[in-house]
PDB file of the backbone (N, CA, C, O) and the ligand in Angstrom, with CONECT records:
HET     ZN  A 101       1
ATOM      1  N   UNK A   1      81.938 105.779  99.741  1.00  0.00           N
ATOM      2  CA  UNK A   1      81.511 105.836  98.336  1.00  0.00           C
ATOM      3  C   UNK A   1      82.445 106.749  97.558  1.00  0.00           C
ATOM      4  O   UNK A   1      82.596 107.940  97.827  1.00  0.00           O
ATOM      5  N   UNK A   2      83.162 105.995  96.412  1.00  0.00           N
ATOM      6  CA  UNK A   2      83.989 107.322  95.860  1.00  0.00           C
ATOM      7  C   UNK A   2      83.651 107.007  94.358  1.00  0.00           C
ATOM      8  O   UNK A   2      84.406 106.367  93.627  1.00  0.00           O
ATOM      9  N   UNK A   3      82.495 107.500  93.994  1.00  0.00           N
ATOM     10  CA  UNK A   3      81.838 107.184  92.595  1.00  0.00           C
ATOM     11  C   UNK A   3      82.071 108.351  92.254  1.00  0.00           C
ATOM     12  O   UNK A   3      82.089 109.224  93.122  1.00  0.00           O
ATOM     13  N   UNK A   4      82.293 108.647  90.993  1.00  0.00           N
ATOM     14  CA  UNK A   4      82.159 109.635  90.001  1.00  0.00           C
ATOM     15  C   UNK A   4      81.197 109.577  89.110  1.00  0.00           C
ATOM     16  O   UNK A   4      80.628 108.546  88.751  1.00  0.00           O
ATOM     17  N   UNK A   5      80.878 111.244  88.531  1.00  0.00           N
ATOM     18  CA  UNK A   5      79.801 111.011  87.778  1.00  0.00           C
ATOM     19  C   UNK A   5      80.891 111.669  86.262  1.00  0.00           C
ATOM     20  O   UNK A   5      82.099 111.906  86.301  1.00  0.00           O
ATOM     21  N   UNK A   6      80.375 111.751  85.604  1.00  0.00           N
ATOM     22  CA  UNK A   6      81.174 112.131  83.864  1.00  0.00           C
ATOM     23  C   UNK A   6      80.246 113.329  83.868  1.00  0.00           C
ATOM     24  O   UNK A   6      79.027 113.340  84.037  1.00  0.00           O
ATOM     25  N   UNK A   7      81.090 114.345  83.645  1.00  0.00           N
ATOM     26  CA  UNK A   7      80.737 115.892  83.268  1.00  0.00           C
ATOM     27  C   UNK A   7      81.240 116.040  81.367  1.00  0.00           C
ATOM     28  O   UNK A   7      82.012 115.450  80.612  1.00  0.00           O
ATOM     29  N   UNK A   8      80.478 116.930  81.294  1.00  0.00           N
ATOM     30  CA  UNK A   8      80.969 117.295  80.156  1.00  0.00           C
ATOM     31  C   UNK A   8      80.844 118.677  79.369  1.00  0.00           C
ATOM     32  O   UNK A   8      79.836 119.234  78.934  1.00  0.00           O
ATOM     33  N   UNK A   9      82.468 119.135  79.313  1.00  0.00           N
ATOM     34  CA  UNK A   9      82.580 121.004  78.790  1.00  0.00           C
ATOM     35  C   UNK A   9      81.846 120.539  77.541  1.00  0.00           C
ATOM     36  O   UNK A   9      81.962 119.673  76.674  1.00  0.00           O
ATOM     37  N   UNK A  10      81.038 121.531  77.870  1.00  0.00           N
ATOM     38  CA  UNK A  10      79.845 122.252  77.154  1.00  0.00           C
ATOM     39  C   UNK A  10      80.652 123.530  76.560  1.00  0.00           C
ATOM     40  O   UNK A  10      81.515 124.010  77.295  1.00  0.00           O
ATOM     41  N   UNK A  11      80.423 124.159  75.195  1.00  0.00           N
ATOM     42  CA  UNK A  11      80.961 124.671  74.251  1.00  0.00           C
ATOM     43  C   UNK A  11      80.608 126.131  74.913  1.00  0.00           C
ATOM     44  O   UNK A  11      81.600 126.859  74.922  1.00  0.00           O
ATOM     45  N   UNK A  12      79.361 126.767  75.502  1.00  0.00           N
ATOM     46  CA  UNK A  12      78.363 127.286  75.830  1.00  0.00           C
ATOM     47  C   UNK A  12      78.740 127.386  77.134  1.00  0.00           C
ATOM     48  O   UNK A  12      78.227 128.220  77.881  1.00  0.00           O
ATOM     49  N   UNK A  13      79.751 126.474  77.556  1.00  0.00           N
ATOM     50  CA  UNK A  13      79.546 127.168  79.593  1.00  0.00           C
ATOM     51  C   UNK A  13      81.378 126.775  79.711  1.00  0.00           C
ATOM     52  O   UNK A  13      81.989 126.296  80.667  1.00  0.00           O
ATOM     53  N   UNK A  14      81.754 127.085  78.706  1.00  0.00           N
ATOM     54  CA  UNK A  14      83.511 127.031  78.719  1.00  0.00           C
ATOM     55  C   UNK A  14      83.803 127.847  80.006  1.00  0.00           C
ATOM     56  O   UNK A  14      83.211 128.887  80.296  1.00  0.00           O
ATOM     57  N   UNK A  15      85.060 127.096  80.963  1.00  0.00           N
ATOM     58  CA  UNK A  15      84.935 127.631  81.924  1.00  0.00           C
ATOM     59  C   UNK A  15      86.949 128.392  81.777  1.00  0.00           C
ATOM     60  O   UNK A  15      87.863 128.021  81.041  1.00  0.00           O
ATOM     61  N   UNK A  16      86.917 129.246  82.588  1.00  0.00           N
ATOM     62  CA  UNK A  16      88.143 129.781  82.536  1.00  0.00           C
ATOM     63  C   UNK A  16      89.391 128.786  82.851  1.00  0.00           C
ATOM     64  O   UNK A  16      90.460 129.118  82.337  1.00  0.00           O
ATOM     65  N   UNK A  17      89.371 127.516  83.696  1.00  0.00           N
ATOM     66  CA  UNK A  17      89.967 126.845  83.970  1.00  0.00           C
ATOM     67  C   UNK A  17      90.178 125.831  82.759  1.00  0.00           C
ATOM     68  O   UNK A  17      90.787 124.766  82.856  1.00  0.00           O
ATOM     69  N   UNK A  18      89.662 126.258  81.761  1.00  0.00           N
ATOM     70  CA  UNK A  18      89.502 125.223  80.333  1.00  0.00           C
ATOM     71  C   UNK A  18      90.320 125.818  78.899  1.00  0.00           C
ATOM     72  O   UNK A  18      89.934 126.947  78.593  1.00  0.00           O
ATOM     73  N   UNK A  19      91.219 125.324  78.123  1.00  0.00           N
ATOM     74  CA  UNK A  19      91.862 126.305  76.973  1.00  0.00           C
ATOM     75  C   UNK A  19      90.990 126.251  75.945  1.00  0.00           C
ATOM     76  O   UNK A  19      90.301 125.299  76.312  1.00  0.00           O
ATOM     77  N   UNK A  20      90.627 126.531  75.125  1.00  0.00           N
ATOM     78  CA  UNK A  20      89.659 127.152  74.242  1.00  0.00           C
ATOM     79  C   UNK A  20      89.794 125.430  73.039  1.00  0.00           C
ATOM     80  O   UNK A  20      89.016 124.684  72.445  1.00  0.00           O
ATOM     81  N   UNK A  21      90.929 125.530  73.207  1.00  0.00           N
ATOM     82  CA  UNK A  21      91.429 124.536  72.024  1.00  0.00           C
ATOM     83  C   UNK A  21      90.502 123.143  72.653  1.00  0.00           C
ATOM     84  O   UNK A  21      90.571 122.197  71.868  1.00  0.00           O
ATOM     85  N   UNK A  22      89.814 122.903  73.676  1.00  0.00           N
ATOM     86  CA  UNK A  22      89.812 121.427  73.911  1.00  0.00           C
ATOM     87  C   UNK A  22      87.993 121.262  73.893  1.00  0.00           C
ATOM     88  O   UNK A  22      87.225 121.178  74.851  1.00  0.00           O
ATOM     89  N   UNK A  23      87.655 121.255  72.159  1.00  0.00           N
ATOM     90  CA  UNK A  23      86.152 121.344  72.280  1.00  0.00           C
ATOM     91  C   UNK A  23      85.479 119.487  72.975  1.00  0.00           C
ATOM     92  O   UNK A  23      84.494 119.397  73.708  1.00  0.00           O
ATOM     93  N   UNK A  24      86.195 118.432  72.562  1.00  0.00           N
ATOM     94  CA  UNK A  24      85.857 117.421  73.343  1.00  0.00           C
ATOM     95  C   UNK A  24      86.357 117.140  74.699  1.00  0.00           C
ATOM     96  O   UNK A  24      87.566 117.297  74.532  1.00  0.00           O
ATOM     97  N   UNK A  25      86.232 116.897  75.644  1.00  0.00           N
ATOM     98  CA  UNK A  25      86.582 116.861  76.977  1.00  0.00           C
ATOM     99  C   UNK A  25      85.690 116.449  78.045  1.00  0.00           C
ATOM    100  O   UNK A  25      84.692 117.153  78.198  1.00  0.00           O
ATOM    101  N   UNK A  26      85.848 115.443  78.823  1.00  0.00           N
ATOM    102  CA  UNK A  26      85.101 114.357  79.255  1.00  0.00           C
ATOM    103  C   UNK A  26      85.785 114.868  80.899  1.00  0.00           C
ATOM    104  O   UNK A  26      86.973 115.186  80.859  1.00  0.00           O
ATOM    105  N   UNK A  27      85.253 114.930  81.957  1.00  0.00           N
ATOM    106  CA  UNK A  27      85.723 115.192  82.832  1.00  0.00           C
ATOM    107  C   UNK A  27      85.177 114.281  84.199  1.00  0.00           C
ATOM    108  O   UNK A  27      84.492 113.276  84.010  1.00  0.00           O
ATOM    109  N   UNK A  28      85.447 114.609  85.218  1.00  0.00           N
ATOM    110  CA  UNK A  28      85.059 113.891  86.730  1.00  0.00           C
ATOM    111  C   UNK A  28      84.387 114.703  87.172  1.00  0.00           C
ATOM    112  O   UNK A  28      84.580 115.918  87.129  1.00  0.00           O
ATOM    113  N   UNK A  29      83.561 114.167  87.626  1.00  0.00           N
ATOM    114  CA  UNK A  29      82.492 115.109  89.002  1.00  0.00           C
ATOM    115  C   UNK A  29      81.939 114.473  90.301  1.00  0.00           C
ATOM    116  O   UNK A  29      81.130 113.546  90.349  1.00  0.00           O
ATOM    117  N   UNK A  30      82.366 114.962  91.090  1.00  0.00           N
ATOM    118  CA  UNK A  30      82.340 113.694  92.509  1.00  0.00           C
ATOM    119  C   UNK A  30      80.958 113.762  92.580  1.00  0.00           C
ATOM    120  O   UNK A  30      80.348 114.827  92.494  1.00  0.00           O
ATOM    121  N   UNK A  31      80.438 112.696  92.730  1.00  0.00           N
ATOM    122  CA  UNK A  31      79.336 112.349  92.651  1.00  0.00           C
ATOM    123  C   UNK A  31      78.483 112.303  93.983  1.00  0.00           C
ATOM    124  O   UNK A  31      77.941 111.231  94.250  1.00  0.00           O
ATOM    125  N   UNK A  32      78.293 113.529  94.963  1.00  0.00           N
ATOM    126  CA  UNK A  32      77.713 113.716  96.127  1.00  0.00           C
ATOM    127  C   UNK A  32      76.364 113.345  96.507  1.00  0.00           C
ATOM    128  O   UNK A  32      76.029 113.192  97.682  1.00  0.00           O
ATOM    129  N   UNK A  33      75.718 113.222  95.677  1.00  0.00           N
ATOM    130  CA  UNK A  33      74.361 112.578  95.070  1.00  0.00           C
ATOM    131  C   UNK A  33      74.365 110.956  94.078  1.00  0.00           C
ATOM    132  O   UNK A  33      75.293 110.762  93.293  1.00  0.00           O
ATOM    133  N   UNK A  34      73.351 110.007  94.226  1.00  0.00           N
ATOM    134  CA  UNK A  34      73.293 109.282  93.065  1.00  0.00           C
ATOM    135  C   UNK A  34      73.611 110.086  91.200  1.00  0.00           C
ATOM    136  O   UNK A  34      73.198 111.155  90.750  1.00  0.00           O
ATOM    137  N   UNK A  35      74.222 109.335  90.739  1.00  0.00           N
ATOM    138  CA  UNK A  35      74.442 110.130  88.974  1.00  0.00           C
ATOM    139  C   UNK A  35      73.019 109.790  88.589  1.00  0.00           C
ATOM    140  O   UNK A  35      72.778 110.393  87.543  1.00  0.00           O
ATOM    141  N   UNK A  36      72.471 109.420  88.797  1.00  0.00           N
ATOM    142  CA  UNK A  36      71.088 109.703  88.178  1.00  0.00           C
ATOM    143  C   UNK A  36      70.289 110.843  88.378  1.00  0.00           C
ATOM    144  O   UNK A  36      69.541 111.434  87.599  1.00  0.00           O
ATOM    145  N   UNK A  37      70.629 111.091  89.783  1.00  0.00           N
ATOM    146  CA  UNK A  37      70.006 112.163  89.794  1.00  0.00           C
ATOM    147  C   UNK A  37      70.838 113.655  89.397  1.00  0.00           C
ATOM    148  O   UNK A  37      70.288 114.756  89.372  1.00  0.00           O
ATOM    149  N   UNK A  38      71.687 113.501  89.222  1.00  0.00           N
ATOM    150  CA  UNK A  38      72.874 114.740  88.578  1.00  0.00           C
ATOM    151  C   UNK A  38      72.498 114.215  87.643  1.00  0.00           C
ATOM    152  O   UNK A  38      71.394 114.625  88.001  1.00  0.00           O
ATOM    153  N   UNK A  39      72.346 113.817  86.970  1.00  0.00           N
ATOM    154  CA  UNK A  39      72.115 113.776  84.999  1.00  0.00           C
ATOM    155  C   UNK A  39      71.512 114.851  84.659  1.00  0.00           C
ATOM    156  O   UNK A  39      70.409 115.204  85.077  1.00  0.00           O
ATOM    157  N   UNK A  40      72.643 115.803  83.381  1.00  0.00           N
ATOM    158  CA  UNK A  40      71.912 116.976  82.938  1.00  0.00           C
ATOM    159  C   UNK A  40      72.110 118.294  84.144  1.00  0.00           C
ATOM    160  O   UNK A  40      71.722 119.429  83.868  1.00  0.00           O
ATOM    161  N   UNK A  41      72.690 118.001  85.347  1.00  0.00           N
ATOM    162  CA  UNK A  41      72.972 119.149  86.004  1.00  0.00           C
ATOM    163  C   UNK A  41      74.289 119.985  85.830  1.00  0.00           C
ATOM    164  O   UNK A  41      75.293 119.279  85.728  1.00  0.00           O
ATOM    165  N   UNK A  42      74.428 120.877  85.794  1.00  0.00           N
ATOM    166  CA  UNK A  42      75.734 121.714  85.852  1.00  0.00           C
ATOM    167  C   UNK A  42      76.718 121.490  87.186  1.00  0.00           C
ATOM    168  O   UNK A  42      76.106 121.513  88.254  1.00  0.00           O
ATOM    169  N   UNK A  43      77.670 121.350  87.239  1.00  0.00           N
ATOM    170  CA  UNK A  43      78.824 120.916  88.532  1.00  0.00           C
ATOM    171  C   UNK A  43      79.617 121.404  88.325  1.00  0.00           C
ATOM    172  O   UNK A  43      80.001 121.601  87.172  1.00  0.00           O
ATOM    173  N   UNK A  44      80.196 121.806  89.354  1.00  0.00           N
ATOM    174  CA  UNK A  44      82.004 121.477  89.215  1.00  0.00           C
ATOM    175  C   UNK A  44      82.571 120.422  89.034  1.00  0.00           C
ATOM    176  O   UNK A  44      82.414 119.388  89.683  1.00  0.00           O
ATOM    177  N   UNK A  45      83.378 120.629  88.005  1.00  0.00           N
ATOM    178  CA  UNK A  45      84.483 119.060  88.192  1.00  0.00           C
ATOM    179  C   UNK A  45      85.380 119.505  88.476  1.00  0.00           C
ATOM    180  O   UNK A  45      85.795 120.657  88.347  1.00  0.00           O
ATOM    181  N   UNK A  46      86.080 118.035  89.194  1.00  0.00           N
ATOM    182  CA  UNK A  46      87.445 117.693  89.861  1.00  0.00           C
ATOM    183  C   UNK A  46      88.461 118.492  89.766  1.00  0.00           C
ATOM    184  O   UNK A  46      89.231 118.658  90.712  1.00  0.00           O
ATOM    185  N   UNK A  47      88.584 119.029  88.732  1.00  0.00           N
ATOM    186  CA  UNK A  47      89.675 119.928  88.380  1.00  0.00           C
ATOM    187  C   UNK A  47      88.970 121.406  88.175  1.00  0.00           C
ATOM    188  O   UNK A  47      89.644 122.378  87.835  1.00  0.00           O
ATOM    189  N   UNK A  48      88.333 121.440  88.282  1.00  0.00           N
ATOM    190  CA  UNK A  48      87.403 122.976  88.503  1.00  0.00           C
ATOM    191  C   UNK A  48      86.653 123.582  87.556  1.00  0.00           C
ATOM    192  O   UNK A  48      85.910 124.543  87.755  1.00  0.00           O
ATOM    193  N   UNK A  49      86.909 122.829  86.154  1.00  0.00           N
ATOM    194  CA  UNK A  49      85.951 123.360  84.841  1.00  0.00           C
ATOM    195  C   UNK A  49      84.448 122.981  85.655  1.00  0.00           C
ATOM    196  O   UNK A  49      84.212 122.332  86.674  1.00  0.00           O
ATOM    197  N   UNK A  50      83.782 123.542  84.912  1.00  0.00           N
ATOM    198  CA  UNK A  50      81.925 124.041  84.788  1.00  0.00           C
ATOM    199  C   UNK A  50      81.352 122.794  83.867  1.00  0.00           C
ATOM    200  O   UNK A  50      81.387 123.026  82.658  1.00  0.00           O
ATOM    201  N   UNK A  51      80.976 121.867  84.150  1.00  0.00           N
ATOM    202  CA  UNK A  51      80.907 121.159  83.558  1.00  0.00           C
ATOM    203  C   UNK A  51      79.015 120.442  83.394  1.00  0.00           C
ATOM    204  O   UNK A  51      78.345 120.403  84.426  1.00  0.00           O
ATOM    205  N   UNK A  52      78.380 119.945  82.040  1.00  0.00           N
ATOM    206  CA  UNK A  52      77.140 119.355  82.474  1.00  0.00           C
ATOM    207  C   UNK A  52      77.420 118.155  82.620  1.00  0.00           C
ATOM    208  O   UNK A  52      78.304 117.631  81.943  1.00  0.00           O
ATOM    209  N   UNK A  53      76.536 117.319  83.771  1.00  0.00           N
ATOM    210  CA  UNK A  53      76.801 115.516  83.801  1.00  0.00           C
ATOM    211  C   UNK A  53      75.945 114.875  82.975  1.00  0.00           C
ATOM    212  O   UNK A  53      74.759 115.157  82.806  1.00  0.00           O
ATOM    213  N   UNK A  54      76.655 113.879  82.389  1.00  0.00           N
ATOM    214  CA  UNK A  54      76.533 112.953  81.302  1.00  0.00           C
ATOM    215  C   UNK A  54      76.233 111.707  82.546  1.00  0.00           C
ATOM    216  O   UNK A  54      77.111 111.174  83.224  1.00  0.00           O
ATOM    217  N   UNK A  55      75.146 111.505  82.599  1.00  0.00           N
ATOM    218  CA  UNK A  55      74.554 110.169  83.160  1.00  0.00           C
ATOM    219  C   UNK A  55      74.766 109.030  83.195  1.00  0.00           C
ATOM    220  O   UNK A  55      74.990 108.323  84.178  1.00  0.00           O
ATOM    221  N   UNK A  56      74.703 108.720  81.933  1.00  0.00           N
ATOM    222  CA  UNK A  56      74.532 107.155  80.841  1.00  0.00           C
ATOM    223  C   UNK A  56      76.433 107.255  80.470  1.00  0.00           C
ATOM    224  O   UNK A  56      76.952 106.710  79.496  1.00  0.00           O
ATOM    225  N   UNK A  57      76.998 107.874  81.257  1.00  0.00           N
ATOM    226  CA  UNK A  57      78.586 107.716  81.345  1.00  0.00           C
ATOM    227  C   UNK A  57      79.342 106.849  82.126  1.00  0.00           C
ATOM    228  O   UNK A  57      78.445 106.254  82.722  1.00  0.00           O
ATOM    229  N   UNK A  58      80.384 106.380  82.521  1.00  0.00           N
ATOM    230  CA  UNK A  58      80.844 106.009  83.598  1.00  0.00           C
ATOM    231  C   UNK A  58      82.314 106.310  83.391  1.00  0.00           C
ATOM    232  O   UNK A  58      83.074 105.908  82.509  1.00  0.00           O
ATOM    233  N   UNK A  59      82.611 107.437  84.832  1.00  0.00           N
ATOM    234  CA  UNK A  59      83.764 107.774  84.475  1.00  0.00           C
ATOM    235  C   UNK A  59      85.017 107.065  84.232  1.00  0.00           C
ATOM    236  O   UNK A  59      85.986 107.595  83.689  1.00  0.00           O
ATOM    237  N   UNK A  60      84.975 105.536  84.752  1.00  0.00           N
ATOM    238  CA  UNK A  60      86.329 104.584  85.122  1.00  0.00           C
ATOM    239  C   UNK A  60      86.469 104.577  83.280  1.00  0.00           C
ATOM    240  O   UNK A  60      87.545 104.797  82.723  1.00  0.00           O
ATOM    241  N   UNK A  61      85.695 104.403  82.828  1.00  0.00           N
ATOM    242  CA  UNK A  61      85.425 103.471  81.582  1.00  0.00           C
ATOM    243  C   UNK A  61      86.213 105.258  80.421  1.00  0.00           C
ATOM    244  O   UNK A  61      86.914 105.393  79.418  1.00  0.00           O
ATOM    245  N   UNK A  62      85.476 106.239  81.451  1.00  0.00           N
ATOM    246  CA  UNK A  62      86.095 107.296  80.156  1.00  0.00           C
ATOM    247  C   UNK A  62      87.372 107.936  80.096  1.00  0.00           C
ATOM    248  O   UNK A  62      87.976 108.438  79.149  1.00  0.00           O
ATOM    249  N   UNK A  63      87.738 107.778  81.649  1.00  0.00           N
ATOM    250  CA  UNK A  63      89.005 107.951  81.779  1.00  0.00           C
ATOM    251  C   UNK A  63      89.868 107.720  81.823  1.00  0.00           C
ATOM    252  O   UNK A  63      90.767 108.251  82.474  1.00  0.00           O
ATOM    253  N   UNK A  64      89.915 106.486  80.868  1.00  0.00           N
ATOM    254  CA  UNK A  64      90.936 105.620  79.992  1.00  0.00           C
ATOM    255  C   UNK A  64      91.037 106.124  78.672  1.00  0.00           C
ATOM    256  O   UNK A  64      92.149 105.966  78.169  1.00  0.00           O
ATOM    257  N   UNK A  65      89.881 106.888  77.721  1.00  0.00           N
ATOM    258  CA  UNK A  65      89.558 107.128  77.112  1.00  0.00           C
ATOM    259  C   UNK A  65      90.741 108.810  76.379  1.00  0.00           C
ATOM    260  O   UNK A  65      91.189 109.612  77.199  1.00  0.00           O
ATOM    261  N   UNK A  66      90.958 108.953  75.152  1.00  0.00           N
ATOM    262  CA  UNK A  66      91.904 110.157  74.936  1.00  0.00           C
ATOM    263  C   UNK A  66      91.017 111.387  75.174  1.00  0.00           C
ATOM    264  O   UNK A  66      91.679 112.399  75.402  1.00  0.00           O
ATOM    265  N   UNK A  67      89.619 111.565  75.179  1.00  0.00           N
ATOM    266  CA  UNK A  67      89.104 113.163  75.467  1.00  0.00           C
ATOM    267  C   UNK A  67      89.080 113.094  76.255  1.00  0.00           C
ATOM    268  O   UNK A  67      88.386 114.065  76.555  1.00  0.00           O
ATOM    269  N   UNK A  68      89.424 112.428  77.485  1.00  0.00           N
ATOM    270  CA  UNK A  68      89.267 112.856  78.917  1.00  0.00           C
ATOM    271  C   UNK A  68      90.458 113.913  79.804  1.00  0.00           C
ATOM    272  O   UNK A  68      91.661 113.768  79.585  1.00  0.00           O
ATOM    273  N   UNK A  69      90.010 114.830  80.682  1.00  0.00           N
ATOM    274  CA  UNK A  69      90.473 115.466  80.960  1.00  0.00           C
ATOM    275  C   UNK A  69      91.716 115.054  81.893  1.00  0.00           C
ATOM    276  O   UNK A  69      91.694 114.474  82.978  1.00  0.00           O
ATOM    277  N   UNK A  70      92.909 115.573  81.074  1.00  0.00           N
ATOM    278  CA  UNK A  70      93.898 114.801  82.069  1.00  0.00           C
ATOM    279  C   UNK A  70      94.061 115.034  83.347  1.00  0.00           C
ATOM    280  O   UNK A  70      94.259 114.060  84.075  1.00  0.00           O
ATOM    281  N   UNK A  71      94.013 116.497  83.976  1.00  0.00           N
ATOM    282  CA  UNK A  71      93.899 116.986  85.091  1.00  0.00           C
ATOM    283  C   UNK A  71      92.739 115.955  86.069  1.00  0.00           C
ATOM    284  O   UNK A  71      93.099 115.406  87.111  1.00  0.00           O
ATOM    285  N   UNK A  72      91.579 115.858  85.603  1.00  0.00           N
ATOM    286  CA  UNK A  72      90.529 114.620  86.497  1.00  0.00           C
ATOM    287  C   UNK A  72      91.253 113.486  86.540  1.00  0.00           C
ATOM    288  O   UNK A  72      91.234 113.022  87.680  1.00  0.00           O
ATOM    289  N   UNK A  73      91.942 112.783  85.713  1.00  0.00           N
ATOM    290  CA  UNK A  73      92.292 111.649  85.528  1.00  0.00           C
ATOM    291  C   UNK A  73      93.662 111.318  86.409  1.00  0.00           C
ATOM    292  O   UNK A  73      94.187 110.225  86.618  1.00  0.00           O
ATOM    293  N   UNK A  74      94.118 112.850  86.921  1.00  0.00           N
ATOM    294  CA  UNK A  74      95.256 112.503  87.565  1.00  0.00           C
ATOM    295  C   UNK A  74      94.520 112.501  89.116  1.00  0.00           C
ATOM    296  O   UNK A  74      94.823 111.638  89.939  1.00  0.00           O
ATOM    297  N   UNK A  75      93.697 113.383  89.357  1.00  0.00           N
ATOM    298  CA  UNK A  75      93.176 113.526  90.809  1.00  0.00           C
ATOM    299  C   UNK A  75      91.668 112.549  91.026  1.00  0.00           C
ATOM    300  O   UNK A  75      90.928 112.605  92.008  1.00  0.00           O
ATOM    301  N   UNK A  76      91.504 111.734  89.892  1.00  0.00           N
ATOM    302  CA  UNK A  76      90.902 110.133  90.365  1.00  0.00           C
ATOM    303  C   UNK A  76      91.517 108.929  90.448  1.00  0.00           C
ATOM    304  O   UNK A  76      91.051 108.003  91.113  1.00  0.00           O
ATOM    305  N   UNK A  77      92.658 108.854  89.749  1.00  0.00           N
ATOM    306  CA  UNK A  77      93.330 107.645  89.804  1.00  0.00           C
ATOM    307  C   UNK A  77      93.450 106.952  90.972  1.00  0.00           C
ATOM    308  O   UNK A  77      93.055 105.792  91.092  1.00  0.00           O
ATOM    309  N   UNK A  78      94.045 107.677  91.971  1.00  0.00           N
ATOM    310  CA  UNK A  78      93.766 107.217  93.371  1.00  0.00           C
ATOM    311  C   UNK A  78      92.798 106.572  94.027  1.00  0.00           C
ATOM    312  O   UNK A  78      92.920 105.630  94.810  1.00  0.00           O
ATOM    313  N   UNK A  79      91.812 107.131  93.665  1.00  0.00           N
ATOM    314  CA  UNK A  79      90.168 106.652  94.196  1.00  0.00           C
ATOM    315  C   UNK A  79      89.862 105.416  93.295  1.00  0.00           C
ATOM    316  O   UNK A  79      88.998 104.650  93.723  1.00  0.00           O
ATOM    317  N   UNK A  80      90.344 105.176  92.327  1.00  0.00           N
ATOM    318  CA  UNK A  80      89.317 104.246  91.827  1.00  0.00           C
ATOM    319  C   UNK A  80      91.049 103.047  91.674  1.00  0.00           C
ATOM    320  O   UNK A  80      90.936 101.854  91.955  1.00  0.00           O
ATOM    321  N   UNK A  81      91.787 103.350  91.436  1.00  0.00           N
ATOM    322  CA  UNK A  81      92.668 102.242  92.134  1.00  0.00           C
ATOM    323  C   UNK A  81      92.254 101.571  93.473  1.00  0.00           C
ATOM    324  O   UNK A  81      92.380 100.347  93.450  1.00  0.00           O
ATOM    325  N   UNK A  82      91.896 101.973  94.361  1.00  0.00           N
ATOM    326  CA  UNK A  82      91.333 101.671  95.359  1.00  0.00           C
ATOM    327  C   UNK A  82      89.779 100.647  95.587  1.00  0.00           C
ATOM    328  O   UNK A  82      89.416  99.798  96.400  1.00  0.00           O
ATOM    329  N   UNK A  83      89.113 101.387  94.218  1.00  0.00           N
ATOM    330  CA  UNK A  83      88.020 100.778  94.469  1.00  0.00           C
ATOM    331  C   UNK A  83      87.671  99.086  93.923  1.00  0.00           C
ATOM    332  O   UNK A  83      88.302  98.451  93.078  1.00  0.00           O
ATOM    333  N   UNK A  84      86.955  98.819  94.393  1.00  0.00           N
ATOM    334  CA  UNK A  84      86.776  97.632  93.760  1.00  0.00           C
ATOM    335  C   UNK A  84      88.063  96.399  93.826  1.00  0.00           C
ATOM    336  O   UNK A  84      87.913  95.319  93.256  1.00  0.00           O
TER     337      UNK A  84
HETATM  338 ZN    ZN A 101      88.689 118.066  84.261  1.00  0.00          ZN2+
END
């Protein structure tokens, strides 16, 4: 299973691994659990920001997307090239 769930920097839990400048930012969070049940939980993402998960997300779909975090987007590409 290499599903991701969609995190999202929260203004309020900015993490040191994050530059101040990037108030939209859509990130990866390996999804060790169903995303339903991470919806609304705090994680680490992929690239190490503090991030809350966005549920009703899907990361393939956001990380095509320009607020997404490029750092996730480089260390999922792999996985989801693969998938499907
Ligand atoms: Zn990230």
């Amino acid at each position: 299973m290499s599903a991701y769930a969609v995190g999202f920097a929260r203004p309020d839990r900015r993490s040191w691994a994050q530059p101040v400048d990037q108030p939209m930012s859509w990130h990866a969070v390996e999804a060790h659990r169903p995303v339903d049940e991470l919806d609304g939980e705090v994680e680490l993402a992929v690239c190490g920001a503090i991030v809350q998960v966005w549920g009703n997300q899907d990361w393939e779909r956001v990380s095509a997307g320009r607020s997404s975090c490029a750092e996730c987007v480089r260390r999922t590409a792999p996985a989801l090239r693969h998938a499907g």
